[in-house]
N, C-alpha and C positions, 0 to 999 in steps of 0.2 A: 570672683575673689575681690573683685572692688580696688584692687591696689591704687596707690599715684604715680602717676609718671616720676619719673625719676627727676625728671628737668622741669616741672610744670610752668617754667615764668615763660616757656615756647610754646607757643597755643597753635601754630600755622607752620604749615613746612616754607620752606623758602622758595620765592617768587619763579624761580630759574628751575626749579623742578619741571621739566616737560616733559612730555611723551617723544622720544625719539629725539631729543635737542643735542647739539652738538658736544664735545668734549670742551672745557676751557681752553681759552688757547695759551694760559699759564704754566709755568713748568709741570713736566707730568709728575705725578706721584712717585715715590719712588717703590713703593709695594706697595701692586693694587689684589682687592680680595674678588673672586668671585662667589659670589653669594647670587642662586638665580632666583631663589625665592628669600623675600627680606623677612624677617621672622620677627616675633615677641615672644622671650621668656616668659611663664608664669612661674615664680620660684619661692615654693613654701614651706618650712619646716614643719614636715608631719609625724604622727605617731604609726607604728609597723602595725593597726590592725590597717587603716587602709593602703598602706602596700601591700599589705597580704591580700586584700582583695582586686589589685591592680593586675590583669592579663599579662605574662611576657615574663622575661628574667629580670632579677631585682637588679640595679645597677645598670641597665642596657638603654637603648633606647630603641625602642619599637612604634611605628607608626599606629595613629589612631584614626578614629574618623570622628565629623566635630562634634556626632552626639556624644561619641565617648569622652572626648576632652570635654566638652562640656560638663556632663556628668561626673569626671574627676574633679575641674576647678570649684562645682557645685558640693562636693564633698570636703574639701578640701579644710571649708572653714568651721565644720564641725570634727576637723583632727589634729587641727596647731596644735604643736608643742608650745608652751611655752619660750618667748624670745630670750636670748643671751647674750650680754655684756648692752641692755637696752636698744638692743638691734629690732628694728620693722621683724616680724615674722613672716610676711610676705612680701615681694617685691615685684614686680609686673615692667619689662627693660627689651630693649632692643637687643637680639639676639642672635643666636648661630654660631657654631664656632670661627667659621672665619668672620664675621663680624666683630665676633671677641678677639679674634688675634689683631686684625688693622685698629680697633679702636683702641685695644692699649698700647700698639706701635706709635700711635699718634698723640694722645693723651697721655702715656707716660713715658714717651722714650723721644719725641717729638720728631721721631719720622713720617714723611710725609707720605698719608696712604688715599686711597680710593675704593671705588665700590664698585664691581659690576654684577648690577641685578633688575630686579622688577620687584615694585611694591605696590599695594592696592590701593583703592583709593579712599579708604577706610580709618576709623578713628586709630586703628593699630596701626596703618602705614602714617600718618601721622604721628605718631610716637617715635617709630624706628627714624623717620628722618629727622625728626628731632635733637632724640639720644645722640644719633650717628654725627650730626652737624653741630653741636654741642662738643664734642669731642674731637672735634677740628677735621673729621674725614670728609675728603671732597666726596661731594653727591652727583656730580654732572654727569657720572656713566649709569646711574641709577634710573632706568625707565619707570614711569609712574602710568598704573596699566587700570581700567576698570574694573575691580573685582575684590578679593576678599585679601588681604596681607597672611600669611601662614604664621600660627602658634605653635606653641608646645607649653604641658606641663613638667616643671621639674621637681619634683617632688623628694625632698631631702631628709634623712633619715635624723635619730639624733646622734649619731657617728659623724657626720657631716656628710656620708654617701648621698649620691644621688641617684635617683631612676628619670629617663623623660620618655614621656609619651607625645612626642610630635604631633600636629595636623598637616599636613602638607597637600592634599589631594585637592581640596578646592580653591588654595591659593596661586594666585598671578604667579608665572614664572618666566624669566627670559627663553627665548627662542633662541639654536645654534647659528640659525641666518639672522638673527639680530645682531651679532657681534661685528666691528669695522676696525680695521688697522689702526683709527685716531685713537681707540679706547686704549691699546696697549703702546703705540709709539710712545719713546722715552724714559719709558720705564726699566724700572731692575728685579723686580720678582714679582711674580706672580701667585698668590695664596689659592690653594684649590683643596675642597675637601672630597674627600672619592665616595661616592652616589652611585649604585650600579642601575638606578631608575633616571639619571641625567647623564650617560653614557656618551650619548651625542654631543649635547652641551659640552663636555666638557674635556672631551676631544675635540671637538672644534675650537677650542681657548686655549688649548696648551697649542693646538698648530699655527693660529697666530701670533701667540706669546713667544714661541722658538723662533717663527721667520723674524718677528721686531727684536729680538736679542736676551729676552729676556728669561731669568733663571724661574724653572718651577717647584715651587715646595707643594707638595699632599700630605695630608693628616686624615690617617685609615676611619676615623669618622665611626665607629663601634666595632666590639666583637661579632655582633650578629651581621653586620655589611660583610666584613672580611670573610665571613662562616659562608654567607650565604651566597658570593659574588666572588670566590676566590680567584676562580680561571679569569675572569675580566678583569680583577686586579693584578694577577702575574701578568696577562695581557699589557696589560697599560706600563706596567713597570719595567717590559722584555724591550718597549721603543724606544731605549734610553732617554726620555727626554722628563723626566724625575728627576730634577737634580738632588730635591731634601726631600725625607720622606721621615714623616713623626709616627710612631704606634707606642700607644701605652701595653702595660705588660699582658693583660688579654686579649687585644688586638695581635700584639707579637706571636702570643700561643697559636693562634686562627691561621695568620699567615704561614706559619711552615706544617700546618695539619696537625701541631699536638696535643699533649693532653696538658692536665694541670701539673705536674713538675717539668712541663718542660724549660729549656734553660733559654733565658731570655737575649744570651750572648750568639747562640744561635739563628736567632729571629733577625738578628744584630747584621750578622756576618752576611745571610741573606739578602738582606734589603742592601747591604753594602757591594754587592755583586753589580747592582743595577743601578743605587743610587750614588750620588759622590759624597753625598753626609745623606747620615742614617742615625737617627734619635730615637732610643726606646726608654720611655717614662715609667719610672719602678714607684711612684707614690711616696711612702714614708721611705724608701731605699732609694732617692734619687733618679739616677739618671744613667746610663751608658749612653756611649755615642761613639763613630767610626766616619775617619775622614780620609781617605788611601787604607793606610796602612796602619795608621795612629787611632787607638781606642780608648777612651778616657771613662773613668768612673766619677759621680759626682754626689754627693748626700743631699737631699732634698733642705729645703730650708721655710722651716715656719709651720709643717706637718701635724705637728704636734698638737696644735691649739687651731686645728684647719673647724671651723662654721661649717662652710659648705664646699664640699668637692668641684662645684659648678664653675666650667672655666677653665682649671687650673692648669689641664695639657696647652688649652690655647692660646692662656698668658705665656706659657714658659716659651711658646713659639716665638709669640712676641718678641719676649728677650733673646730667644737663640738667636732670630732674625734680626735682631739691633746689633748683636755682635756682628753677625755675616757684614752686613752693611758696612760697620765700622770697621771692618777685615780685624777683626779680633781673632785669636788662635780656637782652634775648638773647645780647649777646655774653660776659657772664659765664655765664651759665648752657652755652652752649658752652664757654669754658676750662674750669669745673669738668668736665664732662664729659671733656675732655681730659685734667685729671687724673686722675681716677676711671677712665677705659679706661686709661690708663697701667700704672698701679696694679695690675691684674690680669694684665696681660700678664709682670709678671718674675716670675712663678711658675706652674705646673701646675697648670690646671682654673680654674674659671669663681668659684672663690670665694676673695676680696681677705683674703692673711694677716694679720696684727695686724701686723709692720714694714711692710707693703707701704702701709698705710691711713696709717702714721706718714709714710712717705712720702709717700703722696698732700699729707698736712693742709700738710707743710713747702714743696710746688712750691703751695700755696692760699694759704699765707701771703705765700711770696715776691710772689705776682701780683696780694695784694691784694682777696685775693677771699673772702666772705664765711667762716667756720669754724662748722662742726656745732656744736653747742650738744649736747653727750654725757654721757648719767646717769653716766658712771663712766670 
């Protein structure tokens, strides 16, 4: 697809990138992401004949292999839509949802985040540590491994929906015996997206992140994980050690077995059994969320004029999680969430431009609700 980095004036990752190097010994982050493979967005406004010829269901994300992704991004530039409001029609960015949620924790809410993963040693892990240190996230729990960085295509419709076809099989990933008590000491949450293929991993991070004190947030990560890995996510969720758990509204259906009317307050109450905050993302209908006993509704905000769907659960995490931080009540920490998925949605790809973030702070001001405290 040929895109540009997003940040091209960083040509080199930084000097301190090593294989297995120590954590800094600077205050820890305060939310760190695990991410075990660091990943690149390819994100391109396409036309429905080549979704139509894309394997999987439209909107989901389904694994490929990298002849397949190849042969989508090779396609890709004979089906541009036309671009909108003189927006790039393709974008090529540092990715993953929890990389999208620590980077706009960090870039637009100016909490301090981290990363624990493994990146290749390739012109894409080169990028991602770029994007990622550009946006202020510390890199020092980032392993940098010999091997290929993991892609995905995101292929977005002119709705603004999007479909991604991942690579994952041949990229560097962190190991469960990689992980060490300095990566998580000092810290206050833990971002984790549920992978029923990094099951190890990622049990073994939530058992260290609980013995260092630390809170854990999961984001159900698609309807076809939740479809296809249900018991291993009841599993995980029966340990209480879930403190926040995010599912948008076809994740929510998955999780409690139903079909398409099922009621999303249901899914709600569920994941409320096990979790202490429980966030279910309705799109153009906002948001529910349950925290004890307290259930708040909230109207999505910016939907309307949404570019690209890409992101937009894992911005609104962002801002839910800026609230938690800021011990805001639950239904502010949902509006800023509102804002923040907003926010992402009027532009291409999963990372919030510098007017789009001015945007955010101005519908935060209007409503009253608390403003990022930002070095610059």
């Amino acid at each position: 697809m040929g895109a540009e980095a997003e940040h091209p004036q960083q040509q080199q990752p930084p000097s301190s990138l090593r294989p297995g190097m120590e954590a800094a010994a600077a205050a820890a982050p305060a939310v760190l992401g695990l991410q075990l493979s660091a990943l690149i967005d390819h994100v391109a406004r396409v036309d429905w004949s080549l979704l139509d010829r894309v394997p999987g269901d439209r909107g989901g994300s389904q694994q490929v292999s990298i002849d397949e992704l190849n042969h989508i991004l090779t396609e890709v530039n004979a089906h541009i839509l036309p671009s909108r409001n003189d927006l790039t029609p393709v974008t090529t960015i540092a990715g993953g949802s929890v990389a999208n949620t620590i980077r706009g924790l960090s870039a637009g809410f100016g909490i301090s985040t981290g990363i624990i993963g493994a990146c290749g040693d390739d012109s894409q892990g080169i990028l991602f540590v770029n994007n990622m240190s550009f946006s202020g996230v510390d890199l020092t729990r980032l392993r940098a491994k010999k091997g290929h960085t993991a892609q995905c295509a995101c292929l977005v419709d002119a709705s603004g929906n999007r479909t991604m076809r991942p690579c994952l099989s041949s990229a560097v990933k962190m190991q469960a015996n990689e992980f060490r008590k300095e990566d998580f000491k000092g810290s206050k949450w833990l971002v984790v997206r549920y992978a029923q293929q990094n099951m190890e991993q990622i049990i073994e991070a939530i058992r260290i992140a609980k013995q260092e004190g630390l809170s854990v947030s999961l984001d159900l990560a698609s309807f076809e994980m939740v479809r296809d890995s249900r018991s291993k996510l009841i599993n995980l969720l029966e340990t209480g050690n879930i403190d926040l758990c995010f599912a948008n509204e076809d994740e929510a259906r998955e999780v409690i077995g139903g079909g398409p009317t099922s009621d999303p307050e249901e899914a709600l109450a569920f994941l409320g059994k096990y979790c202490k905050w429980a966030v279910v993302t309705l799109a153009s209908k906002g948001c529910t969320a349950k925290h004890g006993k307290q259930v708040v509704q909230v109207p999505a905000i910016g939907e309307s004029n949404a570019v690209d769907t890409t992101g937009a659960g894992d911005l609104f995490a962002s801002g839910f999680l800026y609230g938690l931080v800021k011990g805001l009540p639950l239904e502010e920490c949902c509006k800023v969430g509102a804002c923040s998925g907003g926010s992402v949605t009027r532009a291409l790809g999963g990372e919030v431009r510098p007017e789009n973030w001015q945007w955010m702070y101005k519908k935060m001001h209007a409503r009253g609700l608390l403003l990022p405290e930002l070095k610059n």
